[in-house]
N, C-alpha and C positions, 0 to 999 in steps of 0.2 A: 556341775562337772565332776567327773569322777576322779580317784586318784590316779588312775595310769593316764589321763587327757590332761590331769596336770605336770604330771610331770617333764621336765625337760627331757629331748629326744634327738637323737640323729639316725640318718636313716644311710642307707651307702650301696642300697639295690632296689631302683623302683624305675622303670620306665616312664617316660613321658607321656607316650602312647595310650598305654594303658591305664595309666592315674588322670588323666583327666574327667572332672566330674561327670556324669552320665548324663543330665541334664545339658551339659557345653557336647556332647557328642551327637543327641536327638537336636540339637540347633543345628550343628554344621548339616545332617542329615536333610532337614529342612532347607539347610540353604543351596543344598546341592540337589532339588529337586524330589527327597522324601524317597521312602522305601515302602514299599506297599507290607513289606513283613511286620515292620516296627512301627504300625499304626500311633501309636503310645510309648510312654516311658515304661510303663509293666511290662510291654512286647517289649522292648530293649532291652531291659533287664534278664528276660528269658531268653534274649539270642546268646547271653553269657552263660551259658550252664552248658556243663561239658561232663564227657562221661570216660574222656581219656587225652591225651596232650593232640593230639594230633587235630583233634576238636578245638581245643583251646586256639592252636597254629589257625584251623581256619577262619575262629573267629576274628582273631587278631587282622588276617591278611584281610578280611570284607571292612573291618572297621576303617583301616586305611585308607579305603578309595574317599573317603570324605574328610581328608586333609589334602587341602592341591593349591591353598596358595602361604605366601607367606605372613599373612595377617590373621592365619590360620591356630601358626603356631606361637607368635605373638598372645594370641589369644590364650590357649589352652594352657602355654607357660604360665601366663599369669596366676588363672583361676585354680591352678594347681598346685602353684608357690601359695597361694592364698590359703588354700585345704589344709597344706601340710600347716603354716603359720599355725592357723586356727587350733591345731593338735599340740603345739608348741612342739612341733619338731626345729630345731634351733639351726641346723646345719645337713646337708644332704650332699650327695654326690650320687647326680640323677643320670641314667640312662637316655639316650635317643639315637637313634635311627636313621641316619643322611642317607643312606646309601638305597632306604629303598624307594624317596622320596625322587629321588631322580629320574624313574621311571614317570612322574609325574611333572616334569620340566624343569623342576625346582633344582637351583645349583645350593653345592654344600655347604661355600662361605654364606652365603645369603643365609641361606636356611638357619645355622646357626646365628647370625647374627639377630635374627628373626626373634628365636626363642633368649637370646639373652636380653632383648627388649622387655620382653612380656616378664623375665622374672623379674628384670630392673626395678619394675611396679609394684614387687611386695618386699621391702628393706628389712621387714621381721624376720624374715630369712635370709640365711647364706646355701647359695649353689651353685655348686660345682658340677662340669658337666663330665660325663664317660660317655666317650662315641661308640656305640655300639654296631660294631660292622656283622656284616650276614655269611655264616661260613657256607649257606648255600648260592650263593654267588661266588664262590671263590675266591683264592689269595690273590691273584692276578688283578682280576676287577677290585678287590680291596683295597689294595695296594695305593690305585688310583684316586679312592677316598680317603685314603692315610695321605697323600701329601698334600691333599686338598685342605683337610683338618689342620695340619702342620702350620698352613697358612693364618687361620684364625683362633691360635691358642691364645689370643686377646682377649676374648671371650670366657676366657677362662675352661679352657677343653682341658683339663687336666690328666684323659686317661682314656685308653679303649678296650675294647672286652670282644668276643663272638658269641653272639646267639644263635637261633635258628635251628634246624633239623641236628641236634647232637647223633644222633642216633645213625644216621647217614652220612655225614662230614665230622670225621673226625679231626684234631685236633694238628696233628703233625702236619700238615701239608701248609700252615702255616706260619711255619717258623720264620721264614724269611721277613716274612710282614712283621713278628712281633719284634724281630734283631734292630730291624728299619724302628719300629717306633720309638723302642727305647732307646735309640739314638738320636734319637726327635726329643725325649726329655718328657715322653707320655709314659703314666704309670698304668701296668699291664694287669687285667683280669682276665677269666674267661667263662663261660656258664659251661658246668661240667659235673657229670654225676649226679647232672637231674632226672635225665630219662636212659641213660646207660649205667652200664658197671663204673669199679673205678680205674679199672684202665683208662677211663676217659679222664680222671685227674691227673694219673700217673704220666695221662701225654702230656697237658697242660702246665704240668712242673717239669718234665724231662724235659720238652722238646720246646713250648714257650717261657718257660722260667717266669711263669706270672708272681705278682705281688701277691693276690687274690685269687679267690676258687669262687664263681658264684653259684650255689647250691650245696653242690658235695656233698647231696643228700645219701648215693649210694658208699660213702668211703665207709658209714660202720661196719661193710662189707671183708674190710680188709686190717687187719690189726697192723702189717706191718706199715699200711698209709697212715694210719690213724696216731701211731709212734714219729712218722717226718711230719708230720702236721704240726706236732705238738711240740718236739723237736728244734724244726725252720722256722717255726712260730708262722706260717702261713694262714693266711684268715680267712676263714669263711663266711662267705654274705650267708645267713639262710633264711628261708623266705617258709617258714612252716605252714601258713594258710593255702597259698600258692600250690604248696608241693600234695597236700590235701585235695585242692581243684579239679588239678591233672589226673591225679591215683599214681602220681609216685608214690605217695603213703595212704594207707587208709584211715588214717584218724589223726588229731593234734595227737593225740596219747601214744600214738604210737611213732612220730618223730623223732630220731635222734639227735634232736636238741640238747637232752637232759644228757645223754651218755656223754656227747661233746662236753655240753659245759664242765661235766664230773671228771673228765678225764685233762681237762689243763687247758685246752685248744681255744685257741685266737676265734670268739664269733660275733659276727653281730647279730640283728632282728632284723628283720624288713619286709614289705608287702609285697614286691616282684609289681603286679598288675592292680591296685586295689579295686578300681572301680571294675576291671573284668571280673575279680575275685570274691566282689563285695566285702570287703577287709577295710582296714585302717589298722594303722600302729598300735592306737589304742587298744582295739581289740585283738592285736597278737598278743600284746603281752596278757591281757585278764585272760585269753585259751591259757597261756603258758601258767599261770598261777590256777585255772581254773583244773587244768585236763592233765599235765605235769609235775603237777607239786612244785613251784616255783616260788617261793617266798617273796614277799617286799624287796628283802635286802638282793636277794638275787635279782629282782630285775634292776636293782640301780645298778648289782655289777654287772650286766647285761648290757647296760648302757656303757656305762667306761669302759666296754671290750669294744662297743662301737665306736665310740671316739679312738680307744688305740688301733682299731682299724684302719680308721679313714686315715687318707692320704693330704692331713694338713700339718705343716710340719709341727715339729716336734713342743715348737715354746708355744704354738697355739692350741695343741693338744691339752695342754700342760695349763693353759687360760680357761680353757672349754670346761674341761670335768671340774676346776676350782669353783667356776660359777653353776654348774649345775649342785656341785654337791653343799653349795649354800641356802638353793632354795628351798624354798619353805616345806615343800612338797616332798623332800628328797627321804626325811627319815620317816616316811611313812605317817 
């Protein structure tokens, strides 16, 4: 094992969808009658390679028709609370998806309840779920899966976000949904400033007053965002392999990771898609020490920005970093 795989981890932006291992995706493939493209697990691998986000979207939407039931997601929870275990990522607050599974029969308590089975199955972890609604469905139909979600925060839903076409649905037309959620007692993100400027942040703090930004790759754009960022202590997920994938950025070295951390601002680490991305935590942080100048010590504060990130209150924050910064692993 290396030192960043031992190290203790939280992660606070990774889709379900897309983190499930690649090997659990060529089985459901198989069981849904096989794809003539992806003869193999080498073909699967190659239908992830993308040469701009809009590529990535398509991959994403074709992967989906081969989840359609709910023993589906059961499944791929599990084997994917297992993955991260194995990384010793300790605590996560995982993205997924209801709204587009609908088109698929599948109702959204079930669904949920579905995937909090399959993490049940790996106690090495803690996880927390973010509903990730589709701002290319609109706030209207959203809306409909917001009070659906409201129903099974038993499950521990702790929070929702919008992904989807940033770059065509922008962020304002949803205010109403995010006023409604925070008064449901969901804590607010939104993915933003991945594939636009950062007026796509600037709506997302004006106009949904999220907790979180996930990406805010384009805000080094803007000095005066990059001052309330650091400011509102507002946090950003960033997902540096990810935004590489797409050609938001062209290179780890060229990420604004380093200017954030240098400049004060609330961030954490995280994979966004691994298994679409071919990434793992592990290897974000050795890019970040390898391609950014990243010291040891910096990635354990990399890590305590994750945990003050994440949305567990405050005396278990305060549990979390005590125990990671006793292990053994921790001073390098």
């Amino acid at each position: 094992m290396t030192w960043f795989s031992q190290l203790p981890k939280v992660e606070l932006h990774v889709h379900l969808e897309g983190a499930m291992p690649l090997d659990a995706l060529f089985d459901l493939i198989q069981k849904y009658g096989g794809d003539p493209s992806v003869p193999d697990l080498t073909a699967l691998a190659r239908r992830f390679e993308y040469k701009n986000f809009a590529q990535f979207i398509e991959a994403w939407s074709w992967k989906n028709q081969f989840l359609c039931e709910y023993a589906d997601f059961s499944h791929i929870a599990e084997l994917t609370a297992r993955n991260m275990a194995n990384q010793n990522i300790r605590y996560a607050e995982m993205f997924f998806s209801p709204s587009i599974f609908i088109q698929h029969g599948l109702e959204v308590q079930e669904l949920t309840h579905a995937i909090r089975i399959g993490l049940s199955r790996v106690p090495e972890i803690e996880v927390s779920l973010i509903a990730d609604l589709v701002r290319d469905y609109g706030p209207k139909s959203e809306m409909t899966t917001l009070k659906k979600l409201n129903e099974v925060k038993g499950d521990r839903v702790i929070g929702i976000g919008i992904g989807g076409s940033e770059h065509e649905f922008p962020p304002e037309p949803f205010k109403s949904l995010y006023e409604e959620a925070r008064l449901m007692g969901f804590h607010l993100t939104a993915h933003a400033g991945e594939t636009t400027g950062p007026e796509s942040i600037w709506g997302a703090i004006r106009h949904l007053h999220v907790d979180r930004i996930g990406h805010g790759t384009s805000a080094r754009e803007d000095p005066e965002l990059l001052d309330y960022l650091r400011e509102h202590r507002t946090a950003l997920e960033l997902c540096p392999g990810s935004n590489v994938r797409t050609g938001a950025v062209s290179a780890i070295a060229e990420h604004p990771i380093r200017e954030y951390f240098e400049r004060g601002l609330i961030i954490s680490v995280n994979t966004d898609d691994p298994m679409m991305f071919g990434t793992s935590l592990d290897k974000e942080y050795e890019w970040l020490v390898q391609e950014c100048g990243f010291t040891r010590q910096e990635i354990c504060r990399l890590i305590l920005l994750g945990i003050e990130s994440s949305w567990l209150p405050e005396d278990r924050k305060k549990l979390l970093a005590t125990s990671f910064e006793k292990e053994p692993s921790w001073a390098g």
